[in-house]
N, C-alpha and C positions, 0 to 999 in steps of 0.2 A: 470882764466881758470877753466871752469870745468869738474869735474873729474868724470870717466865713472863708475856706479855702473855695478857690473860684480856678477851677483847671482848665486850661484852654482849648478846644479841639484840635484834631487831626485828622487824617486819615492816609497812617503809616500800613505801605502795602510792602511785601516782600515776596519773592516767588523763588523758586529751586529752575534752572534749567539745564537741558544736559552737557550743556558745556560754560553753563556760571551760574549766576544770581542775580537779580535786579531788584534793587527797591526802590522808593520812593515815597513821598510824604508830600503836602500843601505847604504854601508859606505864610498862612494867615495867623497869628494873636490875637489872643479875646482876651478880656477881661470884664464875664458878666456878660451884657449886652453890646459894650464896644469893645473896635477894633482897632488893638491898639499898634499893632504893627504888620504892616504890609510883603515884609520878607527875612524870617525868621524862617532861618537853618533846621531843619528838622532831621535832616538824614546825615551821616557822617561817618567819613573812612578814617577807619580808627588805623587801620595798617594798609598794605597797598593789594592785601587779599580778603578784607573781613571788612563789614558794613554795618549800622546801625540805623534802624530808624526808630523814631520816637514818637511819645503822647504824655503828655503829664506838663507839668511845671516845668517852665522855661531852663527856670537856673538850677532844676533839681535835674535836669538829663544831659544840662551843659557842664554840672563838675564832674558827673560821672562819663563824660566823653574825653573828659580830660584824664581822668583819672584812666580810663584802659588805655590810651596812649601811653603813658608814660608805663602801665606796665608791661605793656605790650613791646614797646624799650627794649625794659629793664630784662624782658625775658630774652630776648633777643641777644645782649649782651652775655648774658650768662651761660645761655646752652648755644651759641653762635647757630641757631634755627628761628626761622618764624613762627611764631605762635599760631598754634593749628585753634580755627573756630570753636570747636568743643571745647577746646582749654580755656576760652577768653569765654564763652554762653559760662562755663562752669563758674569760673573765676566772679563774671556779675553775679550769677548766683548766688553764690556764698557770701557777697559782699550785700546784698541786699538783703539775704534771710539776716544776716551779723545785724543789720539795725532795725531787726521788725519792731522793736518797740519807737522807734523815729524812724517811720520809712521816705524813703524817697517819693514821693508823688509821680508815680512815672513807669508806665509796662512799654516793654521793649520788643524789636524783632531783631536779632542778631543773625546777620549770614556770611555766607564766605562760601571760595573753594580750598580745600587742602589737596593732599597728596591724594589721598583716596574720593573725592568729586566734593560737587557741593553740599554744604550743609545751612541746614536753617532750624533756627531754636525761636521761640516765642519767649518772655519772662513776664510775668504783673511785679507787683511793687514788692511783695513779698520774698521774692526770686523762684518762684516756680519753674521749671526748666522744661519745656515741650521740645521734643524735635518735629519738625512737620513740612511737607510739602511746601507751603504756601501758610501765609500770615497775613492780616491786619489787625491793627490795635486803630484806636481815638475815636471819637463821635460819630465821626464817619464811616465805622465800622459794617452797621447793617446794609449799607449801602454799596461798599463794595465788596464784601464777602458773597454775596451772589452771583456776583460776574463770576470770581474766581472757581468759586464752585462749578460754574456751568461750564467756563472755559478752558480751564488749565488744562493741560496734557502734563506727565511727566518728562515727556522727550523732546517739548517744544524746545524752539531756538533761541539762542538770546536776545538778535531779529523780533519773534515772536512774542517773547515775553516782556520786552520793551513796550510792544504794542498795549499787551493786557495788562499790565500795572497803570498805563495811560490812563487807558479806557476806564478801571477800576476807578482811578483817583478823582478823571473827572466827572463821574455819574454822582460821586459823592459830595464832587465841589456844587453841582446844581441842586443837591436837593438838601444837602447842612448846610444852616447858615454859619456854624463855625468856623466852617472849611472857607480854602479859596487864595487867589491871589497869585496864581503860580504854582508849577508842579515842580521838584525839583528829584532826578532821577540816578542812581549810583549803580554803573553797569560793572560789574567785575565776571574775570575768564582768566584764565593761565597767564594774560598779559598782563593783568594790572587790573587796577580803577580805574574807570573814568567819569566823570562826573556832568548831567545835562539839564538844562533846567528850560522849561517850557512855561513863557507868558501866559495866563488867561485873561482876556479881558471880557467880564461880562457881568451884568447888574450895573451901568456905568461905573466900570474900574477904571 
């Protein structure tokens, strides 16, 4: 008998701005009808210049967050450089077409800035590589791809594009019941990471 895979939502946003990247994800787990955890890590800095957020199966985006850290390492070590986004979007890539017959249950936004500005790739499970503006993957999808559409600029601020990744995550937390629970938010610019996470409480949370 086989057994029904049951993938949890999201609603993983990412944006390009002209001096970094921001993404962001909910912190809600489902399984099926229930919710089975209240703050679950969705977004994560794999280095202190590149960012992931995620949709798929919990523990299928949690080895593969592990696994580009450590290559992301090992690169490091080897050419004494950080590993430019392009090479780590490519890198998942290749690593996810390598087991399209057992794939990973899980489409990605991958961002960052390098030497030359920011960049943003999309992946599905397959490892399909987009580069693009502005991204979201998980259930929550239809729901904020419209903001983003309506509002993005290329040249907004990081200021600004903090705001519309918000904005995006929470119109989706109110109308997917997947979504919810907290927004958790991954600012990166020529300094660094930093990492913000915003409460919601609503539907008595």
């Amino acid at each position: 008998m086989s057994q029904e895979i049951l993938v949890p939502g999201a609603v993983g946003v990412a944006i390009k701005c002209k001096d970094g990247v921001v993404l962001g994800n909910d912190r809600r787990a489902t399984w099926g009808y229930t919710v089975t955890n209240k703050s679950t890590q969705k977004v994560f800095k794999i280095t202190d210049y590149i960012g992931l957020t995620a949709y798929g199966l919990i523990g299928d985006f949690q080895i593969l967050v592990r696994i580009l850290r450590a290559q992301a390492n090992l690169y490091e070590l080897e050419t004494g450089e950080r590993i430019s986004t392009r090479s780590m979007a490519k890198l998942v890539s290749n690593y996810l077409f390598s087991r399209k017959m057992a794939p990973l249950y899980t489409n990605l936004v991958i961002a960052g800035i390098d030497k030359d500005g920011p960049k943003l790739y999309t992946l599905d499970a397959l490892g399909s590589l987009m580069p693009d503006d502005f991204a979201t993957a998980g259930t929550g999808m239809l729901m904020s791809i419209g903001i983003l559409e309506a509002e993005y600029k290329p040249d907004m601020t990081i200021a600004a594009g903090e705001k519309l990744v918000e904005k995006a995550i929470r119109n989706s937390i109110k109308r997917d019941a997947m979504t919810g629970n907290g927004i958790d938010l991954l600012v990166i610019t020529e300094k660094g990471a930093e990492e913000k996470y915003f409460e919601i409480k609503e539907l008595g949370e």
